[in-house]
C-alpha positions in Angstrom: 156.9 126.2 133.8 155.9 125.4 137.0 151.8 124.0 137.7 149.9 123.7 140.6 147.4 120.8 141.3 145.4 119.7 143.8 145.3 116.2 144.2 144.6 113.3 146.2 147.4 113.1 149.0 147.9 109.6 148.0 149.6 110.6 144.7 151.5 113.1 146.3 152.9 110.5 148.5 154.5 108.1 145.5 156.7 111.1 145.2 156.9 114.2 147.3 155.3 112.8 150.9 151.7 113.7 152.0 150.9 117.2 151.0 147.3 118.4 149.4 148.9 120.1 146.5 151.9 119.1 144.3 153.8 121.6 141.7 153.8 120.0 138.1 156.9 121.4 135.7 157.1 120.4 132.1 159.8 122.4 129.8 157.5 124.9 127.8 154.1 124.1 129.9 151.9 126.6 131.3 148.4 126.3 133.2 146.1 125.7 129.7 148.3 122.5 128.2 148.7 120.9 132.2 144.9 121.6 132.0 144.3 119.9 129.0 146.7 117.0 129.7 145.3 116.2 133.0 141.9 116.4 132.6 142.4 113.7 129.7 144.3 111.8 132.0 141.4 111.8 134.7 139.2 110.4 132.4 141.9 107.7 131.2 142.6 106.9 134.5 139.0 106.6 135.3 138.1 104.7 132.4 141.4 102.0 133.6 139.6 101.6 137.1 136.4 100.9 136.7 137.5 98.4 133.7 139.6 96.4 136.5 136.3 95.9 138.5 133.9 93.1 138.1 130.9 95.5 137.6 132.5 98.6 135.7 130.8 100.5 138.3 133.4 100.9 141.0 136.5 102.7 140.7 139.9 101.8 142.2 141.6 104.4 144.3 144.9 103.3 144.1 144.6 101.9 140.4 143.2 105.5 139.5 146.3 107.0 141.2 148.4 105.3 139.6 147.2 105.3 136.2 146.9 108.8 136.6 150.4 109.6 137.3 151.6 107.0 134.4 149.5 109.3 131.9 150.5 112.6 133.3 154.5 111.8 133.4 154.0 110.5 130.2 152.7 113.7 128.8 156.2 115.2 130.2 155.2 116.7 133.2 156.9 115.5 136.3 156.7 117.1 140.9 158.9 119.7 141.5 162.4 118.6 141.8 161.8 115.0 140.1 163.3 114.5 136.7 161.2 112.4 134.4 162.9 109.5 133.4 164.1 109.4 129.9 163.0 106.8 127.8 165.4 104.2 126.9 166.6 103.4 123.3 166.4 100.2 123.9 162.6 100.0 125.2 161.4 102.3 122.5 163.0 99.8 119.9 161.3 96.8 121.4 157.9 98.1 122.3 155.2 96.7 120.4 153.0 98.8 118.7 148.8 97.8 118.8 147.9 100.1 116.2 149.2 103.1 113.5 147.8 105.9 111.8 147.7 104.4 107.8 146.9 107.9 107.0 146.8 111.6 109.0 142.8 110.5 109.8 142.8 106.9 110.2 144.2 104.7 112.5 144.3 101.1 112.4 144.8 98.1 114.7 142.9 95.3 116.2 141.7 94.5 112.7 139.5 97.6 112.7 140.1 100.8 111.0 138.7 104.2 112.4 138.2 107.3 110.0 138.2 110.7 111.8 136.8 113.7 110.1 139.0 115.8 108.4 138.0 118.8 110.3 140.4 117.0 113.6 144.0 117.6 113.6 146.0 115.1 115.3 147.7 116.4 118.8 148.7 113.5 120.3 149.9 109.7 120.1 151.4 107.8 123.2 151.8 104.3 124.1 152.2 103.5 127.1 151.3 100.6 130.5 149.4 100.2 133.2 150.1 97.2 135.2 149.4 94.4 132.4 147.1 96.5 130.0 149.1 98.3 127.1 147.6 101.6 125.8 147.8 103.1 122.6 146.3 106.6 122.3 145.3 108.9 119.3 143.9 112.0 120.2 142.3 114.5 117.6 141.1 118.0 118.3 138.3 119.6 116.4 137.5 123.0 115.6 134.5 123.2 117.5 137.0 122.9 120.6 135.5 118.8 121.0 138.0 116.6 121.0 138.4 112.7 119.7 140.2 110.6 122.3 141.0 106.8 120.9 143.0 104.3 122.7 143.9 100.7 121.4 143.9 98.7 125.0 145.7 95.0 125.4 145.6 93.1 128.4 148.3 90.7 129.4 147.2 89.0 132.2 142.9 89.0 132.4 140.3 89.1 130.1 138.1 92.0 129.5 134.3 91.4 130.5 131.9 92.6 128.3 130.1 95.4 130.4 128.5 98.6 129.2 130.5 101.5 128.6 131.0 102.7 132.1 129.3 106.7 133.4 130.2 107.4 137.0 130.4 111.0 139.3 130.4 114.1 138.0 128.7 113.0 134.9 125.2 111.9 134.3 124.3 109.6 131.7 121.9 110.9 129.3 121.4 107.9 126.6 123.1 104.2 125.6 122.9 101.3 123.7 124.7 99.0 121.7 126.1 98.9 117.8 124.2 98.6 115.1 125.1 95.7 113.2 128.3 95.0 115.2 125.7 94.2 118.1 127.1 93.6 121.7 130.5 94.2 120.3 129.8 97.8 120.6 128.7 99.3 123.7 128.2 103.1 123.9 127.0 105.6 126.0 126.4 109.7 125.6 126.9 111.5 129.2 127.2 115.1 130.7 128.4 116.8 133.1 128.7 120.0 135.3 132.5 120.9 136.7 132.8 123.9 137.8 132.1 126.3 135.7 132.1 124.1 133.1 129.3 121.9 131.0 130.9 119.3 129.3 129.1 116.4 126.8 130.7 113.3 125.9 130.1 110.1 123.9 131.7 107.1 124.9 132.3 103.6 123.4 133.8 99.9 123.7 134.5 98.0 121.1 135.3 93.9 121.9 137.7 93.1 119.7 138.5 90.0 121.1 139.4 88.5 125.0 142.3 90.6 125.6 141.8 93.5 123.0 139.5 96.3 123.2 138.9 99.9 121.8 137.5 102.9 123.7 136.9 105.8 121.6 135.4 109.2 123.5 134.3 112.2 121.9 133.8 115.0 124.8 132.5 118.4 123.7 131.4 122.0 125.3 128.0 122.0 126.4 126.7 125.4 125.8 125.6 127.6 129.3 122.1 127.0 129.9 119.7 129.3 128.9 116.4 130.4 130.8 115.0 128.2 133.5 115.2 124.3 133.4 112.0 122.9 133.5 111.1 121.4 137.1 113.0 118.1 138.5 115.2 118.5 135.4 118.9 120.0 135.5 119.2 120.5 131.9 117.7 123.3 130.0 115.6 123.4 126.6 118.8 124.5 124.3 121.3 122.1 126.2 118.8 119.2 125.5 119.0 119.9 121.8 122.8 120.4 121.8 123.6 116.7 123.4 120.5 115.2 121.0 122.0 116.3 118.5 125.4 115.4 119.2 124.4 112.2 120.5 123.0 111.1 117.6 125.5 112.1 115.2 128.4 110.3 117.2 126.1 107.4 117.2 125.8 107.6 113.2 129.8 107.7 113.2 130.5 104.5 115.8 128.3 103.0 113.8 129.9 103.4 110.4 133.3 102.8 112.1 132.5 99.1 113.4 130.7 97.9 111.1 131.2 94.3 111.6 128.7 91.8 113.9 129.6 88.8 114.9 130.2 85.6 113.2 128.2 82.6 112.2 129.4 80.6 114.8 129.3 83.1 117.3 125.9 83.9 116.1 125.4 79.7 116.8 126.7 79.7 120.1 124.7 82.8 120.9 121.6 81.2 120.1 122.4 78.1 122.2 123.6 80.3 125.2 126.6 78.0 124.9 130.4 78.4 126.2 131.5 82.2 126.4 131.1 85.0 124.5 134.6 84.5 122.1 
């Protein structure tokens, strides 16, 4: 089946020269599944780039680019008239796994273990790189069309920084703040947005497992079409407000009960002290 896209030039150019649309073909794809798979991989890609900034505010053209064509080629879908490579034996015996589902709702690594609600099915797991960070990635779809997203992220080469979870253009942020009782560990943020025809609501989350080792989890959900007039200076109307305060908070309950774990008596120490770094 054979997709079109329009896309920065710039990824066109790693493999079909400067055009402003590319055609994407995956065996069995139609327009819905390349939808789904690279809107996901937007947000992965944007979620890579502004985590290799100092700031977490400023996204990388040529990271995004390329993260985004590492995600999207391996989802299966490659330019018209490029085969994807197929994965060799040997590299799929040798890769190292960050983390594994212990059951059809749980997945565990980094020392953590995340229980989804049994009303998600699991579509999706990938690993795969981006320049020295190694992904692994669990997606879960509900049946209120929302979707769980969580990726198990290793860096080789840098050390994360521990910023605030990161809301850029199109969305809006709408409400953060950090875990419970695992503190700074966890940093979260809820966010909308409006693209094209669309309203979409989202909570998003780091969790600092250690230097090198961090989880994102994102839950992104339908907001419903607004309804009457939006009150002055305000984009959102009465019955999306209560639709994302709602959510928010009951996403917030769930992060919550998922990392449960503050730091440790030393760290607690050091903290206290404002002495050495934050590990």
């Amino acid at each position: 089946m054979k997709v079109t896209r329009y896309i920065f030039c710039l990824i066109v150019l790693l493999f079909t020269g400067c055009a402003h649309t590319a055609v994407w073909e995956k065996t069995g794809g139609n327009q819905q599944s390349f939808d789904l798979d690279s809107r996901e991989c937007e947000f992965i890609a944007q979620q890579l780039s502004l985590q290799q900034s100092e700031t977490g505010k400023r996204i990388d053209p040529m990271f995004y680019n390329k993260s985004y064509i590492e995600c999207i080629t391996a989802k299966g879908w490659s330019p018209k008239g490029v085969a994807p490579e197929p994965q060799k034996e040997s590299d799929a015996e040798t890769v190292t796994k960050l983390a594994a589902l212990i059951s059809i709702n749980n997945v565990s690594g980094f020392g953590q273990t995340i229980t989804v609600p049994d009303t998600y099915r699991l579509v999706e797991n990938k690993h795969f790189t981006s320049g020295p960070t190694i992904i692994e990635q669990f997606l879960w779809k509900g049946e209120d069309a929302s979707f769980i997203n969580i990726l198990f992220q290793e860096n080789t080469a840098a050390t994360f920084k521990m910023i605030p979870y990161p809301v850029s253009e199109p969305y809006v942020l709408y409400t953060s703040g950090q875990g419970d009782t695992a503190q700074e560990q966890l940093q979260w943020a809820t966010f909308w947005g409006h693209i094209d025809s669309d309203w979409v609501m989202s909570t998003g989350a780091y969790y600092y497992a250690s230097k090198k080792e961090r989880i994102i989890v994102a839950i992104t959900k339908p907001l419903g079409q607004p309804s009457g007039e939006s009150p002055q200076n305000v984009t959102l109307t009465r019955n999306q407000f209560m639709q994302i305060e709602e959510f928010s908070s009951k996403w917030q309950t769930w992060l919550n009960k998922q990392f449960p774990e503050g730091p440790g008596l030393w760290k607690k120490i050091k903290q206290a002290l404002h002495y050495g770094d934050l590990y």
